[in-house]
C-alpha positions as CSV (number, residue, x, y, z in Angstrom):
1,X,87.8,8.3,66.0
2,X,85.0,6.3,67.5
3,X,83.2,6.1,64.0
4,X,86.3,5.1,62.4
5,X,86.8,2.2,65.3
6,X,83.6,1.0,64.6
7,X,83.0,1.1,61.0
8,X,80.1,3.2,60.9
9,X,79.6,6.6,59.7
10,X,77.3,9.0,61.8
11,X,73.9,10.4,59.9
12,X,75.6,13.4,59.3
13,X,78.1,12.2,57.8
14,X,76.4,9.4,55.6
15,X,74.1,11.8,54.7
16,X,77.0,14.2,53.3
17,X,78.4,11.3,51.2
18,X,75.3,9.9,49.5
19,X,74.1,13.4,48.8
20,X,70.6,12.5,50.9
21,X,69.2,14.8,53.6
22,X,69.0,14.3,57.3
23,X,65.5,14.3,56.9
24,X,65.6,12.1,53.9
25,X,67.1,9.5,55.6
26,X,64.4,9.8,58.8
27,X,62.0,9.4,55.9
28,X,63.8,6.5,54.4
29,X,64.2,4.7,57.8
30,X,60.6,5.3,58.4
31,X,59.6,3.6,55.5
32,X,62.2,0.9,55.6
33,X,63.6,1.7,52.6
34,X,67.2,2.6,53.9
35,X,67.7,1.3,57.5
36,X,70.8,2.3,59.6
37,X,72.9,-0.6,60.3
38,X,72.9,0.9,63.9
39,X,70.7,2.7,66.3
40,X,72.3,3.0,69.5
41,X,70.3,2.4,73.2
42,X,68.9,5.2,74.9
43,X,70.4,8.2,72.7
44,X,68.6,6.7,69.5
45,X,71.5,8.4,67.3
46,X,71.4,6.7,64.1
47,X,74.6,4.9,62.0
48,X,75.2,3.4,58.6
49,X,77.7,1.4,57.2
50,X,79.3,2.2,54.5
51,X,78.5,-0.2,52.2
52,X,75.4,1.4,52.1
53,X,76.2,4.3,50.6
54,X,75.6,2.4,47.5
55,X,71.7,2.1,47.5
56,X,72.1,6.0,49.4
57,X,73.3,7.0,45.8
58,X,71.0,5.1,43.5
59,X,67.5,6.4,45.8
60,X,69.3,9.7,44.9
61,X,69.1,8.8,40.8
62,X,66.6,6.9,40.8
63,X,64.4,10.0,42.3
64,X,65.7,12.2,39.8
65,X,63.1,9.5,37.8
66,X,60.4,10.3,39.6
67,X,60.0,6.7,40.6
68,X,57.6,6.2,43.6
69,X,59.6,5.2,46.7
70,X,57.2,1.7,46.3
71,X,59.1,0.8,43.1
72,X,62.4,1.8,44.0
73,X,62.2,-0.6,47.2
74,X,61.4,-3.4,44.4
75,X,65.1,-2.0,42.6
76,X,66.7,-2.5,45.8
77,X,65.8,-5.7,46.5
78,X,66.2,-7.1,43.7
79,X,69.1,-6.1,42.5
80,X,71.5,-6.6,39.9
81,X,70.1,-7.5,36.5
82,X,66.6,-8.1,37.7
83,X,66.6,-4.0,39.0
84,X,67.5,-3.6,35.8
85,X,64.8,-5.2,34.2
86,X,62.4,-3.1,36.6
87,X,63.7,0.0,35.6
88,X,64.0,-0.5,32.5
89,X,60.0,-1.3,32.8
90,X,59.3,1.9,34.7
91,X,61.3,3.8,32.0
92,X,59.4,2.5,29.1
93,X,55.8,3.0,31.1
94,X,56.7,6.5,31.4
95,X,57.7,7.2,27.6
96,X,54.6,5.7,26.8
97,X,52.6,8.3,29.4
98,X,54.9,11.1,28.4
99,X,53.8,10.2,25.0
100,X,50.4,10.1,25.5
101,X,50.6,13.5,27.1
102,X,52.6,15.0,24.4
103,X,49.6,14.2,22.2
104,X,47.7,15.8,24.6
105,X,49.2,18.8,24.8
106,X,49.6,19.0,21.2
107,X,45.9,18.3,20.6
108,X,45.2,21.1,23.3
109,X,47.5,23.8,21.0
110,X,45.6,23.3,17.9
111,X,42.6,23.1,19.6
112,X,43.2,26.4,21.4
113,X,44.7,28.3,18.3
114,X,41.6,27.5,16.5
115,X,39.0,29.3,19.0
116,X,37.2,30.9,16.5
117,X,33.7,30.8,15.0
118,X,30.4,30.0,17.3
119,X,30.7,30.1,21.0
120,X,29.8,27.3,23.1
121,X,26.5,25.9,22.5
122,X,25.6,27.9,19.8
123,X,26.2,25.8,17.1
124,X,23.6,25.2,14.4
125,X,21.5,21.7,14.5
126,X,20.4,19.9,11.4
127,X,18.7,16.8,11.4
128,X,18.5,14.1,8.7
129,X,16.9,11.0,7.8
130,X,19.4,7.8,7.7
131,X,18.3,4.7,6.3
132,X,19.0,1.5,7.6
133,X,22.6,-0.1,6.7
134,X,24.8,-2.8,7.0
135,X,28.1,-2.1,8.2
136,X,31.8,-3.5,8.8
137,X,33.1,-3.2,12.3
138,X,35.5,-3.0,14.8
139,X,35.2,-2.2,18.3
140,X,37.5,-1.6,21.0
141,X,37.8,0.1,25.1
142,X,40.6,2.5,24.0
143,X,41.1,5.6,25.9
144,X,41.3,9.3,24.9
145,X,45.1,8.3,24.6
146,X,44.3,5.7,22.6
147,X,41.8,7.3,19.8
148,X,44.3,7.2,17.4
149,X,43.0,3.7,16.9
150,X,40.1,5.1,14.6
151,X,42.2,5.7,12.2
152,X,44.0,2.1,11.8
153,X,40.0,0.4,12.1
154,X,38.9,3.1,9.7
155,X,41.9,2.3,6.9
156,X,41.3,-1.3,7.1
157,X,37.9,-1.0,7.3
158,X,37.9,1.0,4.3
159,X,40.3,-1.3,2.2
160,X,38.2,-4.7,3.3
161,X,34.9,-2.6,1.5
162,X,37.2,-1.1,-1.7
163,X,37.7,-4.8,-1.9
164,X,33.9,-5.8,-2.1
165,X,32.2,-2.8,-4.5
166,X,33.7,0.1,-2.4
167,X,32.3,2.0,1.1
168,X,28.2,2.3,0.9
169,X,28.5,5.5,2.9
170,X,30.7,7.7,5.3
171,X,31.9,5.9,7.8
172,X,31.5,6.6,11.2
173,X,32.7,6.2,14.6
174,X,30.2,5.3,17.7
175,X,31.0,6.3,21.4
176,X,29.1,3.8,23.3
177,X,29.7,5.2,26.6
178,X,31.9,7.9,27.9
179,X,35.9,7.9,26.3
180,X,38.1,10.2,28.9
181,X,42.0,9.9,30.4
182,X,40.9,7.4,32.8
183,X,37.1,6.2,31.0
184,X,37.7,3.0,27.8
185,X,34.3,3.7,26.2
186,X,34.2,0.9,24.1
187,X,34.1,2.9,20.7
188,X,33.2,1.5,17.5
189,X,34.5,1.8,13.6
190,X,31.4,1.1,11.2
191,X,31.6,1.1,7.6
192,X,28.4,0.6,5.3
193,X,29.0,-1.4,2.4
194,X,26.0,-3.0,0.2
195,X,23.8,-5.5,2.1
196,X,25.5,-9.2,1.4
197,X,28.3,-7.9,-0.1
198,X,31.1,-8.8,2.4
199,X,31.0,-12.2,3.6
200,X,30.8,-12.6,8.0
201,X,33.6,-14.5,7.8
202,X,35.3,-12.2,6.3
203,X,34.7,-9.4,8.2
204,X,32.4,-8.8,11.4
205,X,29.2,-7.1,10.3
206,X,26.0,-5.4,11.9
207,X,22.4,-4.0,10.9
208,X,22.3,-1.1,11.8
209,X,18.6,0.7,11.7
210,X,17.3,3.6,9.9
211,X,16.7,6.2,12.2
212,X,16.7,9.6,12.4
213,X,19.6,12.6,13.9
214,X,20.5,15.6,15.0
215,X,23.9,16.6,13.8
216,X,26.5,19.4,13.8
217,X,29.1,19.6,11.5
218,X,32.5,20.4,13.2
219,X,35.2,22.6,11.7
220,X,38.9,21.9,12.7
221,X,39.3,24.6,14.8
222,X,36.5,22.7,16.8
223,X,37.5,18.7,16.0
224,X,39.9,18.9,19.0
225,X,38.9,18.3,22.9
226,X,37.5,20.2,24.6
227,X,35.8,22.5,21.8
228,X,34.3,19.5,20.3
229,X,32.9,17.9,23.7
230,X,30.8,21.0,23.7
231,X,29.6,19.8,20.1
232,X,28.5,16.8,21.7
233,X,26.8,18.9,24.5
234,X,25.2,21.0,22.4
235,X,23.3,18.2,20.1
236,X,22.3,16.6,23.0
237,X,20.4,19.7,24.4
238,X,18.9,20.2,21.4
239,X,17.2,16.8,21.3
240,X,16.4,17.4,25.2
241,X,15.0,21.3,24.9
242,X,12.3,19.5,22.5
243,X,11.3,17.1,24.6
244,X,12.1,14.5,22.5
245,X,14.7,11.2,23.3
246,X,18.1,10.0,22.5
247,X,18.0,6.2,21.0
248,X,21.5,5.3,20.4
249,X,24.7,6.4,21.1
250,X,26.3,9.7,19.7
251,X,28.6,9.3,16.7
252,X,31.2,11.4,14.8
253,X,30.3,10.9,10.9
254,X,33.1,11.4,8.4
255,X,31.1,12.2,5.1
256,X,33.7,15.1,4.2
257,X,37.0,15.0,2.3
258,X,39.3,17.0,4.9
259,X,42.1,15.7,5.7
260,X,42.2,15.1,9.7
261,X,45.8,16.6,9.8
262,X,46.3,19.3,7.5
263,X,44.4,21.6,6.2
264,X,42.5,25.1,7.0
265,X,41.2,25.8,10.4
266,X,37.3,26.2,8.9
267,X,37.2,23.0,6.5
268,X,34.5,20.8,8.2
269,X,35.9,17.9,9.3
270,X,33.0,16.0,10.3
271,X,29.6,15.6,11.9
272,X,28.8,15.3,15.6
273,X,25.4,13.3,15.0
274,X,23.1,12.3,17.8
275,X,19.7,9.6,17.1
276,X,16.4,10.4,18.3
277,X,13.1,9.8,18.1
């Protein structure tokens, strides 16, 4: 009777109707995310109104989300359309990390269905003499997420040299520094063409000089992380174990005809190259 003389519904009660738990709404008070209306004097017992059985229910959805309590304080206060302009942010940030983790995973199930051929660092290193060329580029911090973008600098690339005589050589793809989930590289897209054949305004060009490499060529059972980070590993022992040193960045070279997405599990898809001298 007294909670229905005063307008306020006991915890026990509020928490019964917004589906939250006692301990939820400590939490919740704690953080200031859902204050009582009431506390009373020297008993501390805790009451709501019940007009706030509103925001009670939509903490319950909107952890159904996942959203971090942070974000879901911004909903509350702001509200009407503007929370729904925020979660309709959050929503389309986690598609696009769902999506980046589906690629992931997907990646990570070809890559394990094709764990076949040499073990671990026991891939056999050739080496090579490359001359010095002149290449089309593009360059770019891009995660591991975000490798995909190869493919787009590759094509265009590719169609900017059909357009001046055709490709001078396989392209290939530099890792300046390290490319991870939370590491941006930057990674480059080089294309050779024939010295003064494209002009720089064009199309961003660079010499880049004759040197020589240790490569690996990778199969498609290996093109995938992490068998092909071991690749990498492995070509850069090899230069080490012979005391000799690394002088520019590892590469992937693409001087084979495989298709990157279909095909058998042993057609060579490229080489893991590393320069040394």
């Amino acid at each position: 009777m007294a909670e229905e003389l005063s307008g306020l519904l006991t915890t026990g009660e509020f928490a019964r109707r917004s589906r939250l738990s006692v301990k939820a709404l400590r939490l919740y008070d704690r953080s200031g995310l859902l204050r009582p209306a009431e506390v009373q004097p020297g008993n501390g017992y805790r009451r709501y109104a019940e007009h706030q059985l509103y925001a009670a229910r939509l903490i319950v959805l909107l952890r159904r989300l996942d959203m971090p309590l942070s974000q879901i304080a911004e909903i509350l206060g702001a509200g009407g359309a503007a929370g729904g302009e925020l979660l309709a942010r959050y929503w389309t940030d986690v598609e696009r990390r769902l999506a980046a983790q589906r690629d992931l995973a997907d990646r990570l199930v070809r890559s394990l269905a094709g764990e076949t051929g040499a073990p671990p660092g026991d891939w056999p290193v050739a080496t090579r003499e490359v001359p010095a060329q002149v290449v089309l580029t593009e360059q770019r911090y891009v995660t591991s997420a975000e490798l995909s973008w190869t493919r787009e600098a590759a094509a265009r690339l590719t169609a900017i040299a059909r357009r001046h005589g055709g490709p001078a050589g396989p392209r290939f793809v530099v890792f300046h520094n390290e490319v991870s989930e939370d590491s941006d590289g930057p990674v480059e897209v080089c294309v050779p063409v024939v010295p003064g054949a494209v002009d720089p305004m064009v199309a961003a060009t660079r010499h880049e000089p004759a040197h020589r490499e240790a490569y690996i060529p990778v199969i498609r059972g290996h093109f995938e992380p992490p068998q092909i980070l071991s690749v990498y590993d492995a070509a850069r022992r090899w230069v080490r174990e012979r005391g000799l040193l690394v002088t520019a960045p590892p590469r992937e070279v693409y001087a084979y005809p495989a298709d990157l997405d279909h095909g058998a599990p042993d057609d060579v898809m490229c080489d893991v190259a590393v320069p040394y001298a």
